[in-house]
N, C-alpha and C positions, 0 to 999 in steps of 0.2 A: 546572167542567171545560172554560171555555169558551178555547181557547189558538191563536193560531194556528200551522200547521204548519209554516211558513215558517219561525217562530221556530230551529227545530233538527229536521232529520227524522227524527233517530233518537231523540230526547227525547218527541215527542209524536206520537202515530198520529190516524189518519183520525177512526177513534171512540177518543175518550178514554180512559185506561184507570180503570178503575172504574164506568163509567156502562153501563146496563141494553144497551143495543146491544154493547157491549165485551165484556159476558161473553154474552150470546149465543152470538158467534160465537168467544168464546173456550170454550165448551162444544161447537160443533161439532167446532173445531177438535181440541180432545183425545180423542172420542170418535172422529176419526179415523184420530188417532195410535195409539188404542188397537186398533182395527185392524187398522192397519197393522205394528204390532207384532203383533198375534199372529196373521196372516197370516207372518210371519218366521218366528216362535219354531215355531209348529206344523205347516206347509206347506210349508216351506224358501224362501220366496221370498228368504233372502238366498243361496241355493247357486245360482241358476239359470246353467248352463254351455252354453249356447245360442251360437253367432259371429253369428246373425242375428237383429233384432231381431224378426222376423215371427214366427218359433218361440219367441221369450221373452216376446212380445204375449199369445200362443195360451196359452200357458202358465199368464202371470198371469192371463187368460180364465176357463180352465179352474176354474183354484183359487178364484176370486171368486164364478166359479157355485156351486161346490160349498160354499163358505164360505155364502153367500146360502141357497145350499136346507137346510143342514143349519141354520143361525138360523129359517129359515121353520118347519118340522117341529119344531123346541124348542119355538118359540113358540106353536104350534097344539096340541102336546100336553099344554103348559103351562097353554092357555085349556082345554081338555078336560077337564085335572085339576082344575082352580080350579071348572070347572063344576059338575064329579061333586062335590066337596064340599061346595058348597051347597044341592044338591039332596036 
């Protein structure tokens, strides 16, 4: 996997593609996108109709707290229940 970048830079990235660093960050990356897609699909973040960006900052603010708290409380109720079942 060893190439230099120099070579062509849109042929060969920073980290190789295939090697353990590569997908890494190529798992952060999609678990971003998935996301960020469903911050769109379910919160409207693609309708926001704000002229200022301060109120469409606030906004996506808003939605990412509330995205955050409601993952938090899944995943607390989730450890609860996995609890109660094994006990």
């Amino acid at each position: 996997f060893k190439m230099k970048i120099t070579t062509d830079l849109r042929k060969y990235s920073a980290p190789a593609r295939g090697s353990l660093a590569w997908k890494n960050i190529f798992k952060r990356r999609t678990a971003v996108e998935r996301v960020n897609a469903y911050l769109k699909e379910f919160f409207q973040l693609n309708n926001v109709r704000y002229r200022t960006g301060k109120r469409a900052k606030i906004h996506f603010d808003m939605v990412t707290l509330v995205y955050n708290a409601s993952k938090l409380a899944a995943d607390r109720i989730d450890a609860q229940f996995i609890q109660q079942q094994a006990a």
